[in-house]
Legacy VTK file of the C-alpha trace (Angstrom):
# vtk DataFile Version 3.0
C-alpha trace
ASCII
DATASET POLYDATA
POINTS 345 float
-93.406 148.519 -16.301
-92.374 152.274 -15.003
-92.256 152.891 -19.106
-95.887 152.126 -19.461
-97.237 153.462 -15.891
-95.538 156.650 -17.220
-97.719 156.658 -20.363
-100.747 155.807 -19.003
-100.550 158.846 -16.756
-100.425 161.002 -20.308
-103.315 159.302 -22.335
-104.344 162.917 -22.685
-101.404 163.725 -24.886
-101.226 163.990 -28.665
-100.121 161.360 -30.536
-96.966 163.365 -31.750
-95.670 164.239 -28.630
-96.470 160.405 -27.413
-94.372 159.172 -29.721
-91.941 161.589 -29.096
-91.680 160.802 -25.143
-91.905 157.106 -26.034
-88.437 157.780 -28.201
-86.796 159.590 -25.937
-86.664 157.359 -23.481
-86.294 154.369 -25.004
-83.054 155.696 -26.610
-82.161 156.690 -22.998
-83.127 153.203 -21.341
-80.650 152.013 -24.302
-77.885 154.391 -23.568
-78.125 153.980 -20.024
-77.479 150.327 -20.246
-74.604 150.060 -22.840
-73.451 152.346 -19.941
-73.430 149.976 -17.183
-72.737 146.860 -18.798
-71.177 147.597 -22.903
-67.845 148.186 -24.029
-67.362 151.693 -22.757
-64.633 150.542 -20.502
-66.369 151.665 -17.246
-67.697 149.172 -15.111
-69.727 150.838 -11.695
-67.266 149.282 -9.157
-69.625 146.650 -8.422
-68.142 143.132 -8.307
-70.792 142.414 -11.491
-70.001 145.141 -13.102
-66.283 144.690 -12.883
-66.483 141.242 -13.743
-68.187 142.253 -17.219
-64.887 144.028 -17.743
-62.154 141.240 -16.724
-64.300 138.161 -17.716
-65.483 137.465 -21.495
-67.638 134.570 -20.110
-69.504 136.945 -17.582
-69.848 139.166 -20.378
-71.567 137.088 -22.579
-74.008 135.830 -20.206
-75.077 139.460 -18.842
-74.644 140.995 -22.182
-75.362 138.123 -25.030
-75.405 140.414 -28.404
-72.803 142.406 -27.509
-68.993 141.682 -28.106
-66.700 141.062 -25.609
-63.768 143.916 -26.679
-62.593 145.335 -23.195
-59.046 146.405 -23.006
-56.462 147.267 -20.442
-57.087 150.744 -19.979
-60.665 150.242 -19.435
-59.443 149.474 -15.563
-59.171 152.811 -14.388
-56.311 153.193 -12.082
-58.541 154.062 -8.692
-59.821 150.915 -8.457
-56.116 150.004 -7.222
-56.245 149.814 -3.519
-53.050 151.516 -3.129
-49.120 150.387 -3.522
-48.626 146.343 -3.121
-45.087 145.535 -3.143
-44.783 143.743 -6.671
-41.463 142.646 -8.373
-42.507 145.016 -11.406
-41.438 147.781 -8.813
-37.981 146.590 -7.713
-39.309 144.358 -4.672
-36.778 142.041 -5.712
-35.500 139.301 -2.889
-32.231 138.261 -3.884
-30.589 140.555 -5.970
-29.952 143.122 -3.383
-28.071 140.604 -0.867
-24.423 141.851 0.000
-22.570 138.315 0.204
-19.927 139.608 -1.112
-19.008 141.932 1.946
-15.692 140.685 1.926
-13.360 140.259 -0.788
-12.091 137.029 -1.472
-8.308 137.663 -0.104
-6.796 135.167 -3.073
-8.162 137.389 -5.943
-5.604 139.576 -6.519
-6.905 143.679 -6.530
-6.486 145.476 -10.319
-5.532 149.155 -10.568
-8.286 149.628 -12.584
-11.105 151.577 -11.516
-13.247 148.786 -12.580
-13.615 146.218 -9.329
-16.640 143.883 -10.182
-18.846 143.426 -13.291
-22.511 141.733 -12.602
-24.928 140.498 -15.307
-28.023 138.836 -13.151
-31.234 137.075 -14.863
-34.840 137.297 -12.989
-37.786 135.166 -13.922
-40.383 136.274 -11.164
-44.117 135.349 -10.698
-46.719 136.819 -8.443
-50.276 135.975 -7.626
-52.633 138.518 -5.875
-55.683 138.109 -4.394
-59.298 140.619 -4.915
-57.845 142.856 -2.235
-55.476 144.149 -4.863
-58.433 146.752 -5.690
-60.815 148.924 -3.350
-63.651 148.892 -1.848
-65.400 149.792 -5.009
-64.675 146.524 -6.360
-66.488 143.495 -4.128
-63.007 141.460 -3.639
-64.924 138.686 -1.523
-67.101 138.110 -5.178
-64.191 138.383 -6.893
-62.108 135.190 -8.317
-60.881 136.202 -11.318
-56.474 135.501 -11.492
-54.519 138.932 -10.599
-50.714 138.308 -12.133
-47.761 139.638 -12.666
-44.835 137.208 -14.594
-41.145 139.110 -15.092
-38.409 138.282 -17.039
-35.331 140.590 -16.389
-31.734 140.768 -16.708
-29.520 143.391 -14.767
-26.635 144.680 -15.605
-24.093 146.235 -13.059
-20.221 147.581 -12.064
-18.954 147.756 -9.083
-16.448 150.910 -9.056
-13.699 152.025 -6.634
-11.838 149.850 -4.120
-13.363 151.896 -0.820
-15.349 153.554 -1.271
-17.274 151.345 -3.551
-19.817 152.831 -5.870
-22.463 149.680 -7.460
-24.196 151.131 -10.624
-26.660 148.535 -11.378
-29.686 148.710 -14.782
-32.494 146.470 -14.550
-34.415 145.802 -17.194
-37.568 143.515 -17.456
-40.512 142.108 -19.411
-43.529 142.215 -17.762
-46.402 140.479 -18.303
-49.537 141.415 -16.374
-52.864 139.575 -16.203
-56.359 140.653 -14.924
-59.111 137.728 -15.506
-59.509 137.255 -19.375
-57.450 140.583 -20.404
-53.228 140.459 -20.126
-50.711 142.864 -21.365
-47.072 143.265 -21.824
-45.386 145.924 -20.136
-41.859 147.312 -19.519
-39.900 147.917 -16.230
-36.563 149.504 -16.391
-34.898 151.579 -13.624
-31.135 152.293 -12.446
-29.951 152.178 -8.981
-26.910 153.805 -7.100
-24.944 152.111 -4.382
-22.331 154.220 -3.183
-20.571 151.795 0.535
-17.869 152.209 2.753
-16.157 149.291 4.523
-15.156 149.994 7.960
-13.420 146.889 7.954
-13.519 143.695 6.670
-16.734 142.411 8.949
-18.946 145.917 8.642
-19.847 148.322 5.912
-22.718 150.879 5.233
-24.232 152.881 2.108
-26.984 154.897 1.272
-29.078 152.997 -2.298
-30.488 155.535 -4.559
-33.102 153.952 -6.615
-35.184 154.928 -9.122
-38.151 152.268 -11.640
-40.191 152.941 -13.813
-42.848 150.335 -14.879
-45.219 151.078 -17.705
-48.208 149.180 -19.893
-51.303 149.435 -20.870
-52.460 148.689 -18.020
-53.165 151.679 -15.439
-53.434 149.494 -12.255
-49.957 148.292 -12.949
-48.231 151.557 -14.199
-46.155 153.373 -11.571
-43.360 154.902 -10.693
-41.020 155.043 -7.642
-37.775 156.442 -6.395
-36.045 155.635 -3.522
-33.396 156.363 -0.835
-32.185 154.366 1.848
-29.276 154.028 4.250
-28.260 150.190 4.341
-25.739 148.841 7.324
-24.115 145.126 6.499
-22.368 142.880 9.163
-20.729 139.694 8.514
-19.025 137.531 11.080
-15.492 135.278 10.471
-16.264 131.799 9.578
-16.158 129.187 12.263
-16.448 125.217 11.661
-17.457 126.290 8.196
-20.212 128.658 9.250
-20.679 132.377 9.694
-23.545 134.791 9.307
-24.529 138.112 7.649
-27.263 140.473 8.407
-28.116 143.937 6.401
-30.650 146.666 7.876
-32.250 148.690 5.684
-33.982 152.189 6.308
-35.512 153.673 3.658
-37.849 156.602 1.915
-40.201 155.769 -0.897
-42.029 158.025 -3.282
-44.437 156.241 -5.559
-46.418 158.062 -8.392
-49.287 156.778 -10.292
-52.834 158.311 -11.122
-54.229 157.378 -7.903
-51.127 157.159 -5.636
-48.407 159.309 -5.098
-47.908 159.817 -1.315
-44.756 158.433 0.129
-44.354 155.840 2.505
-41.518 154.634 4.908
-39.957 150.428 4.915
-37.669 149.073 7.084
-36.070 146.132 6.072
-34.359 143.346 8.367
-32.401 140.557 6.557
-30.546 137.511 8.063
-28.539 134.690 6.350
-26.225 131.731 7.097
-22.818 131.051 5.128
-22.462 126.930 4.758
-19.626 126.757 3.482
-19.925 123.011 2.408
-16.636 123.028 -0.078
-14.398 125.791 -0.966
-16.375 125.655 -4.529
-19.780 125.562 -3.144
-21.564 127.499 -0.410
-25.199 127.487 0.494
-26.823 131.137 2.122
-30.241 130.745 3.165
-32.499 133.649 4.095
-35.110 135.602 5.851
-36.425 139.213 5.658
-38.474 140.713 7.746
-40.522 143.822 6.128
-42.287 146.626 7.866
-43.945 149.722 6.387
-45.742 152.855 8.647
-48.655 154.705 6.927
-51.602 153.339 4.700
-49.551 153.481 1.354
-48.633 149.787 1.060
-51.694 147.182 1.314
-49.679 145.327 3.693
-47.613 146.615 6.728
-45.616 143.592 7.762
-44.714 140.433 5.463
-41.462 138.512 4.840
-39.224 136.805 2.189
-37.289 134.070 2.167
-34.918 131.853 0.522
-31.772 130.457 -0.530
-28.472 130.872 -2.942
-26.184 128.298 -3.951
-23.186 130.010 -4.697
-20.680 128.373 -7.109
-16.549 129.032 -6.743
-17.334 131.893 -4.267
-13.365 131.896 -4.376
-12.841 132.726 -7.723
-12.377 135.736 -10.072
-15.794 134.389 -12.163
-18.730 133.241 -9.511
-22.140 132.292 -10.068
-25.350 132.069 -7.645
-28.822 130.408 -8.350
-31.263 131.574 -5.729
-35.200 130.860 -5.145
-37.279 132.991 -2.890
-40.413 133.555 -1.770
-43.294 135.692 -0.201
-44.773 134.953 2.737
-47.514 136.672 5.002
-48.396 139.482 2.981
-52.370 140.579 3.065
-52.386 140.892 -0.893
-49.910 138.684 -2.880
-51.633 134.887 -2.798
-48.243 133.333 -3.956
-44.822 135.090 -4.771
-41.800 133.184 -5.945
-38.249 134.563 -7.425
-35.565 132.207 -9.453
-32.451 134.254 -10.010
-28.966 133.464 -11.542
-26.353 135.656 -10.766
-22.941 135.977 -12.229
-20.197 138.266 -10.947
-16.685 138.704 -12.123
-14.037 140.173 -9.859
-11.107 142.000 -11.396
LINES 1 346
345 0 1 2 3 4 5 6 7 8 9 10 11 12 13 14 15 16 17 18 19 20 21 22 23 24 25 26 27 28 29 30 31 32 33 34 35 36 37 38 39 40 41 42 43 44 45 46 47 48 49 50 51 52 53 54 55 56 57 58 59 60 61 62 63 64 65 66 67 68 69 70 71 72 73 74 75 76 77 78 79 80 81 82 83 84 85 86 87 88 89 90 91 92 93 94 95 96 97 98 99 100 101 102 103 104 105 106 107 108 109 110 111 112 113 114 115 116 117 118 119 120 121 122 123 124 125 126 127 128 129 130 131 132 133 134 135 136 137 138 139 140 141 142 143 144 145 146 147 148 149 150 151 152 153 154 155 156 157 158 159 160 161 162 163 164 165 166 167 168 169 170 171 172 173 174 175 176 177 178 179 180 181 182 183 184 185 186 187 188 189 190 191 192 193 194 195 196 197 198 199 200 201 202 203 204 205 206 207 208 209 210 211 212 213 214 215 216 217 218 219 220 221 222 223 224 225 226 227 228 229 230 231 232 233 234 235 236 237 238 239 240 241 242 243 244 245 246 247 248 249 250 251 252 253 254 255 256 257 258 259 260 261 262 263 264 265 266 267 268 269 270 271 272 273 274 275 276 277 278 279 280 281 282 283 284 285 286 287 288 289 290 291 292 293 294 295 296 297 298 299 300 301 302 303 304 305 306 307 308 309 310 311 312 313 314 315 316 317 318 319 320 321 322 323 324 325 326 327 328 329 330 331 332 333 334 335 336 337 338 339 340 341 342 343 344
């Protein structure tokens, strides 16, 4: 209607230049809408226009003779509300425990420089919800599945009697899924543990961390180093029980095209030796989480779960843990199932 209301006001006009205005801006009308709603890979942070991005059915029903070809990089990394603690960044549950404070006292000690050898496999899932994005993005419109599935293995030495240095390499398979579009991505870090044991019921070390996570996916890609200075208790067993706890204070420094201001966490873990046979002992857990600043989506959530640890006693031991996430503003569902294996020289 404003087309024809604008010609009517121009009756006057030749017929050249008529036709010429009438061209113009229909090719403009056209351009302006393959804009908004066609395959140029940016959407207008509205909910509908987002969801013309992530969803081939919305697509087709907004836009019916156009293809659906969106990709990955066509979700520009602003429209990431800000750092959410996924497992594609090192937010791992279990594999950071220190149950093995103590040194079994039957294992005889090498003179080797070598101590410990660990080779750990991760298969991790994670579910967020529409507040993964901003503002720009109308999360209470928006349905579509945010997930992240890792598979990972980890390789590590523990060197030195005391102090101890841990080297560990993780490397994982990620595989990242926004509505109808999903990617495969990379995450592969190293991380530094140099301890001290005090004595045989405390010990503290400072973690230097560093992952890298990359795909084709900009909301996903990031980087972030770390340091953090770690105190671990553990108590002597009584009537086949003791406890451990491990306090964590560290220093994060994310960097991604929208994020790279650094953010504080302090980390609280508890867990409870049962040791129900000298070949089998069960460790439950809880972590509490807290972050200052507006870096992380979520200040304050938890983790928790449980590792059944085979022949604690022995030179070769083995764990299988679960975990979880709990109470986090972001991440729907989180879960973690983790086999360790750890050979003592």
């Amino acid at each position: 209607m404003q087309l024809f209301e604008f010609l009517g006001k121009y009756k006057s006009l030749k017929p050249m230049n008529h036709k010429s205005i009438l061209a113009f801006l229909s090719v403009h009308y056209l351009f302006s809408q393959c804009h908004v709603f066609g395959n140029s890979g940016h959407a207008h942070g509205t909910s509908d226009g987002f969801h013309q991005l992530t969803s081939a059915a919305h697509h087709a029903v907004e836009n019916p003779n156009l293809p659906y070809n969106h990709r990955p990089n066509d979700l520009d990394a602003s429209w990431r509300r800000g750092v959410t603690s996924g497992y594609y960044l090192g937010f791992r549950a279990l594999s950071d425990e220190m149950r093995d404070l103590r040194r079994p006292s039957d294992i005889p000690v090498t003179d080797g420089f070598i101590k410990t050898f660990y080779f750990d496999l991760h298969f991790m899932n994670q579910e967020f919800n529409g507040d993964f994005f901003t503002d720009a993005v109308n999360s209470s419109a928006y349905d579509e599945p945010i997930e992240n599935s890792l598979y990972g293995l980890t390789f590590g030495l523990g060197l030195g009697d005391n102090p101890n240095l841990q080297v560990r390499l993780p490397i994982s398979i990620s595989r990242f899924e926004v509505g109808d579009m999903d990617d495969t991505g990379v995450s592969t870090g190293i991380e530094l543990f140099p301890n001290y044991r005090i004595n045989q019921y405390v010990s503290w070390g400072v973690n230097l961390a560093y992952l890298e996570s990359s795909s084709d996916f900009p909301i996903f890609d990031e980087s972030i180093a770390s340091v953090s200075f770690e105190a671990m208790a553990e108590s002597s067993s009584a009537y086949g029980i003791d406890w451990s706890a491990r306090i964590s204070v560290g220093h994060y420094y994310p960097s991604n095209d929208a994020n790279d201001e650094s953010f504080w966490l302090y980390r609280g873990t508890l867990a409870l030796h049962y040791h129900l046979h000298q070949n089998f002992t069960l460790l439950p857990f809880i972590r509490l989480n807290f972050s200052t600043g507006e870096v992380l989506t979520d200040e304050l959530w938890v983790e928790y779960g449980s590792e059944f640890v085979l022949m604690p006693n022995a030179p070769w031991n083995f764990s299988l843990g679960i975990a979880g996430v709990g109470g986090h503003n972001v991440i729907e569902e989180g879960m973690e199932f983790y086999l360790s294996t750890k050979k003592n020289f």
